[in-house]
C-alpha positions in Angstrom: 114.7 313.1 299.3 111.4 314.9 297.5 113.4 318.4 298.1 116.6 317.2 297.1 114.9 316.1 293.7 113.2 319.3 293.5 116.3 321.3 293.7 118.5 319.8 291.6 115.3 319.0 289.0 114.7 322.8 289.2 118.4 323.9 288.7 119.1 321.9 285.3 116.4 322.8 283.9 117.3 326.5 284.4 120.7 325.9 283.6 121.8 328.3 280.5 125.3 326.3 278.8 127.1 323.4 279.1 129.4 324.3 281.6 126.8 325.0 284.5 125.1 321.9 283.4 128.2 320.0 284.3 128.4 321.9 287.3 125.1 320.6 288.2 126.0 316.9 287.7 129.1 317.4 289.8 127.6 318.5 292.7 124.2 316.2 292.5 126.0 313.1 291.4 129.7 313.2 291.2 131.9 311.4 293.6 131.5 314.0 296.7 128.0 314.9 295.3 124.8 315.3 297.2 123.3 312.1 296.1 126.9 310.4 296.1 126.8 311.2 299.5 124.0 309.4 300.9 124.1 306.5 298.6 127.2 305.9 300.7 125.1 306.6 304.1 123.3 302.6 303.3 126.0 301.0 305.0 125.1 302.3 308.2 121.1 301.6 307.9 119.0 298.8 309.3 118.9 296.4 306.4 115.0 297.3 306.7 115.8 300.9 306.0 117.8 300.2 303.4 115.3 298.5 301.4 113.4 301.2 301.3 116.2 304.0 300.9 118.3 302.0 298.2 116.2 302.0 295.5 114.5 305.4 296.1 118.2 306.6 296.0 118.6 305.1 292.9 115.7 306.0 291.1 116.7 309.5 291.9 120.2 309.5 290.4 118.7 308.0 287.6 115.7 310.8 287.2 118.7 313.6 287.6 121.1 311.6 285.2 118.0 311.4 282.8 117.5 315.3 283.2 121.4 316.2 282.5 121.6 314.3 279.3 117.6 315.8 278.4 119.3 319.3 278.9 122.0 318.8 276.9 120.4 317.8 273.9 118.5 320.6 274.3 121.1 323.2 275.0 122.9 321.6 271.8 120.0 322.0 269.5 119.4 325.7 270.8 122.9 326.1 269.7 123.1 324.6 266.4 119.8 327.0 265.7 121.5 330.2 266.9 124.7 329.1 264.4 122.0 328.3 261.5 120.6 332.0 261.8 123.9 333.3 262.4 125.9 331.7 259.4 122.9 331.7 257.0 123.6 332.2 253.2 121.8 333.6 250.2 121.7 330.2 247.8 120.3 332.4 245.0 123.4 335.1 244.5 125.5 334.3 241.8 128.5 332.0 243.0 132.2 333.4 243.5 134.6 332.2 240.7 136.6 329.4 241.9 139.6 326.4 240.3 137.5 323.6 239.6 140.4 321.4 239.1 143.8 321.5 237.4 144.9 319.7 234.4 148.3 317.9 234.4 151.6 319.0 232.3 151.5 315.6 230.7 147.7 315.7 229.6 147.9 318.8 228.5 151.3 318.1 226.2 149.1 315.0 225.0 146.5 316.8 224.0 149.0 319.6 221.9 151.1 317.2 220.2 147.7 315.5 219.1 146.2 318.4 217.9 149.5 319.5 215.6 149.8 316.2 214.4 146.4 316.0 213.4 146.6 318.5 211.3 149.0 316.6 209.4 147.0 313.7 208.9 147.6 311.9 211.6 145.5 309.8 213.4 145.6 308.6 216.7 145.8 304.6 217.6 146.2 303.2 220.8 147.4 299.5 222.1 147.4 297.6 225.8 150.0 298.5 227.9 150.9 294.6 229.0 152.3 293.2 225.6 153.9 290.1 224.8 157.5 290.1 223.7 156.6 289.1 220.2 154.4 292.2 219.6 157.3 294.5 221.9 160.5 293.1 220.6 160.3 290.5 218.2 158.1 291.7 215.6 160.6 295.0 216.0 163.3 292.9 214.5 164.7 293.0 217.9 166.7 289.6 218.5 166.6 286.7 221.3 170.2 288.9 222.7 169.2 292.6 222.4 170.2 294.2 225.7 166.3 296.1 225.6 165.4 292.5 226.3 167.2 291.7 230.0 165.2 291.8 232.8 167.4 295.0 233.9 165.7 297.1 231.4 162.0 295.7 230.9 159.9 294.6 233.7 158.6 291.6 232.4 154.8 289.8 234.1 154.9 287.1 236.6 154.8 283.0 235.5 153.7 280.1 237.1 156.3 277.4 236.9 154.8 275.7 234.1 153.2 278.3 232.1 154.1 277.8 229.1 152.3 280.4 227.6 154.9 283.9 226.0 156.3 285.7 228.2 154.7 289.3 228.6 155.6 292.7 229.3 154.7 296.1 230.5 155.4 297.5 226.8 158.7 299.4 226.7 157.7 301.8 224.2 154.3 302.0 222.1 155.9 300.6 218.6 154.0 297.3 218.9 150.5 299.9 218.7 152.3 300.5 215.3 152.7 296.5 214.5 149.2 296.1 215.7 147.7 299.2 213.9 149.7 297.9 210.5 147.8 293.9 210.4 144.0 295.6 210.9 144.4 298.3 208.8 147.1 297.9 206.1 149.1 300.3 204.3 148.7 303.0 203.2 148.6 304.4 206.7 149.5 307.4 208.9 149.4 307.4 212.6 150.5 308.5 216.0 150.6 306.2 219.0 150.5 308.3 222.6 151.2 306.4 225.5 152.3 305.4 229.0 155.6 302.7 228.8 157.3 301.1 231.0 161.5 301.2 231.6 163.5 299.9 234.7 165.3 303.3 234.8 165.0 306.3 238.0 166.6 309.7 237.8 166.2 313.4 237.7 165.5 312.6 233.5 164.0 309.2 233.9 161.5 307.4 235.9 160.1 304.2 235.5 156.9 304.6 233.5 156.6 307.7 231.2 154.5 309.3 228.3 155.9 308.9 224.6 154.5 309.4 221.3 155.4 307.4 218.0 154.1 308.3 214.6 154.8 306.2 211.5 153.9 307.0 208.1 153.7 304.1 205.3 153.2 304.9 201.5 154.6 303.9 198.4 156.8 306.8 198.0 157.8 308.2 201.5 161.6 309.3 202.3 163.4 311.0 205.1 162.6 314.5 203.6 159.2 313.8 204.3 160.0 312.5 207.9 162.5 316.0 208.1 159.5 318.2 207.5 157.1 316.4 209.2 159.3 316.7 212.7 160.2 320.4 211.7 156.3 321.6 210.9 155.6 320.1 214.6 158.6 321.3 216.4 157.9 325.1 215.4 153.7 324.3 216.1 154.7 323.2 219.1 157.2 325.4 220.2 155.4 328.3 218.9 158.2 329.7 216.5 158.5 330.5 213.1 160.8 327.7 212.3 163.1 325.2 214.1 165.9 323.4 212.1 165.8 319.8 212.5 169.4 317.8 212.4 169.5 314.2 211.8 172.7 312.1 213.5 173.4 309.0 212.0 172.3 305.8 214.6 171.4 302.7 215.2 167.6 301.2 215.6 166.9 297.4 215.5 163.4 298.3 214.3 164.5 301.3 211.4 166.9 301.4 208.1 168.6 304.2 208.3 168.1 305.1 211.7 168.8 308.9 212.9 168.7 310.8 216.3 166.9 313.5 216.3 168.4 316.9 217.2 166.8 321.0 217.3 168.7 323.6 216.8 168.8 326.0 220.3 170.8 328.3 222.4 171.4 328.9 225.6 170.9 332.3 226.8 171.8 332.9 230.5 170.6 329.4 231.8 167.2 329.9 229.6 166.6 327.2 226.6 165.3 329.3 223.2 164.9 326.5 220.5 164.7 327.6 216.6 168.0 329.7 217.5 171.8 329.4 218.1 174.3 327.1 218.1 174.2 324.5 220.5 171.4 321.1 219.5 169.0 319.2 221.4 168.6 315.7 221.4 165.1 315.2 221.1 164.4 311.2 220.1 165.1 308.7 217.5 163.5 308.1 213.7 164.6 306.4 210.8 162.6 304.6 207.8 160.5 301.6 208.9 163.1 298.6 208.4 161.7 295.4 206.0 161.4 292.9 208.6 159.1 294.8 210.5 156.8 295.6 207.5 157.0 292.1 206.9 156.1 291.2 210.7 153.3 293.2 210.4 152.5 291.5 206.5 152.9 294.5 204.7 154.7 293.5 201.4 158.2 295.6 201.8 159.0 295.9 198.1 155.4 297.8 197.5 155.6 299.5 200.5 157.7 301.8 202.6 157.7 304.8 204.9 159.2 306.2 208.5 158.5 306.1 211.8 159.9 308.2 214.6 159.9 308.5 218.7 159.2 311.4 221.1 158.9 311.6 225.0 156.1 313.6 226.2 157.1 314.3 229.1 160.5 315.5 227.9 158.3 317.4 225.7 156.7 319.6 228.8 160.0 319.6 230.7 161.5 321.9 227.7 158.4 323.9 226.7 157.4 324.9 229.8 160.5 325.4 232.3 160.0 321.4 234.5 163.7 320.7 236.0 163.3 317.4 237.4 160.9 314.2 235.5 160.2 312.8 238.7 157.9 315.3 240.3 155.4 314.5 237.6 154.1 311.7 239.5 154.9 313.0 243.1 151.5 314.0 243.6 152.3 317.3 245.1 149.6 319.6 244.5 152.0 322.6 245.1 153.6 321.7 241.7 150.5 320.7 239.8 148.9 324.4 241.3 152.1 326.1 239.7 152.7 324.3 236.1 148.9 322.9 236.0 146.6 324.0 233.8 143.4 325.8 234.6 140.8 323.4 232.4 138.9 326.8 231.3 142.0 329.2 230.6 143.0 326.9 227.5 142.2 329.1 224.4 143.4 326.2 221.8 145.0 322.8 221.9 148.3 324.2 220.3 148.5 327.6 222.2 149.3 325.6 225.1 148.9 327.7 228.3 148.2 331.6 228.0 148.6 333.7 231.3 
């Protein structure tokens, strides 16, 4: 048994890799191994004999066991240090330009449209995103039977039985920012109110939560040729054209006095969209001039005071500027499409260029 111990003690410690380690362990202590073998000779001992042979055979598989898993570690560390040496790497050389990161169509659009309407005066004013109806519908002069209102269009919050508290909503637009922007800081007043809202709607043009933008202007002598130039200034900033003639369609808004759709003038050359040019029109949201009972939800005295306030989707907004077929794979998560219309958070020259290649 002191030679068998010997060999096998000898051989793993010579051993050079893995594989003739496991070799080793195969043929000292596998099933048909050397000291497998006579661990199975007991049965035919003395039971004198095998009180002294069983535990001497144990402590031996134990001692080669012990030197197999020793070696291994060892081999394994020998190996890791070769790969160190191999693989090692200058920390001090300058690094290799690389993406740090992509910013989204939407963000991007955001920040743009905030810029241009900045310079205009504009402020920006934000709201929550879970309203109650009041603040979403009612102080919108939109009434108790208004289709907005059905639980088909709005997703409205969970109640208790009982709770007798309003109703709530996932806001359905971001007019009540204006409501609430109106009672803390008055009139006169010119904002815009970017925002995610909140529809019951899924298609290739509408999913349900998207980006919009609102601005709303109060003075005591505003009209609709102030809201005309206002939307034409930002649709050639943004578009990045000399001039885009804006078109207002007579329409109907609980929350406006007139109330217009909002059209620009395009063409379509060959499949390809060129706003500021042509003879075709795109519908592009809805305006009007602020209607009394919203002023005078807000308490804002409607015979000093009067103004306009208009509606645009921002992510309608980066569909047309920068060639997006389909709404819904904004928030697919696919970072094959954010790699191609993303933008490259370094390689933005200005907020209203917009992405330069």
């Amino acid at each position: 048994m002191d030679d068998l111990r010997q060999k096998y003690l000898d051989a793993i410690a010579g051993a050079g890799d893995e594989n003739a380690l496991e070799d080793l362990r195969v043929a000292a202590v596998g099933k048909k191994g050397e000291v497998s073998l006579k661990m199975r000779e007991l049965g035919k001992m003395t039971p004198e004999e095998r009180q002294v042979a069983g535990p001497a055979l144990n402590a031996l598989k134990d001692e080669i066991n012990g030197a197999l898993a020793a070696k291994k570690v060892a081999l394994a560390d020998a190996a890791l240090d070769a790969r160190l040496k191999d693989e090692w790497l200058d920390v001090t050389m300058p690094p290799r330009p690389r993406n740090v990161g992509t910013i989204h169509p939407v963000s991007q659009v955001t920040e743009e449209v905030t810029a241009i309407f900045a310079d205009m005066g504009f402020a920006v004013a934000e709201g929550p995103q879970i309203e109650s109806d009041w603040y979403n519908f009612d102080a919108l002069n939109m009434p108790d039977w208004h289709s907005a209102r059905t639980e088909m269009d709005t997703f409205y919050m969970h109640r208790d039985e009982g709770d007798n508290r309003p109703p709530h909503v996932l806001r359905t637009h971001t007019s009540p920012v204006q409501i609430r922007a109106l009672q803390d800081q008055g009139a006169p007043i010119r904002i815009i109110a970017p925002g995610r809202v909140y529809r019951a709607d899924y298609d290739q043009t509408h999913t349900p939560m998207f980006h919009q933008i609102e601005g709303l202007a109060i003075d005591r002598d505003i009209s609709m040729a102030n809201l005309k130039w206002v939307l034409e200034e930002f649709a050639a900033a943004f578009f990045e054209v000399d001039h885009i003639e804006v078109r207002f369609r007579a329409s109907h808004f609980p929350f406006t006095e007139p109330s217009a759709e909002i059209d620009f003038r395009c063409s379509w050359d060959g499949g390809t969209l060129k706003l500021g040019e042509g003879d075709d029109w795109l519908e592009a949201g809805g305006s009007g001039m602020v209607h009394p009972n919203v002023l005078k939800s807000a308490g804002i005295d409607s015979n000093e005071w009067q103004g306009f306030a208009f509606g645009l989707g921002i992510d309608r907004l980066a569909m047309l500027k920068y060639g997006i077929p389909d709404l819904r794979a904004f928030f697919e998560s696919d970072l094959r499409w954010l790699k191609h219309y993303g933008f490259m958070p370094l390689d933005v020259p200005t907020l209203h260029g917009g992405r330069v290649r």
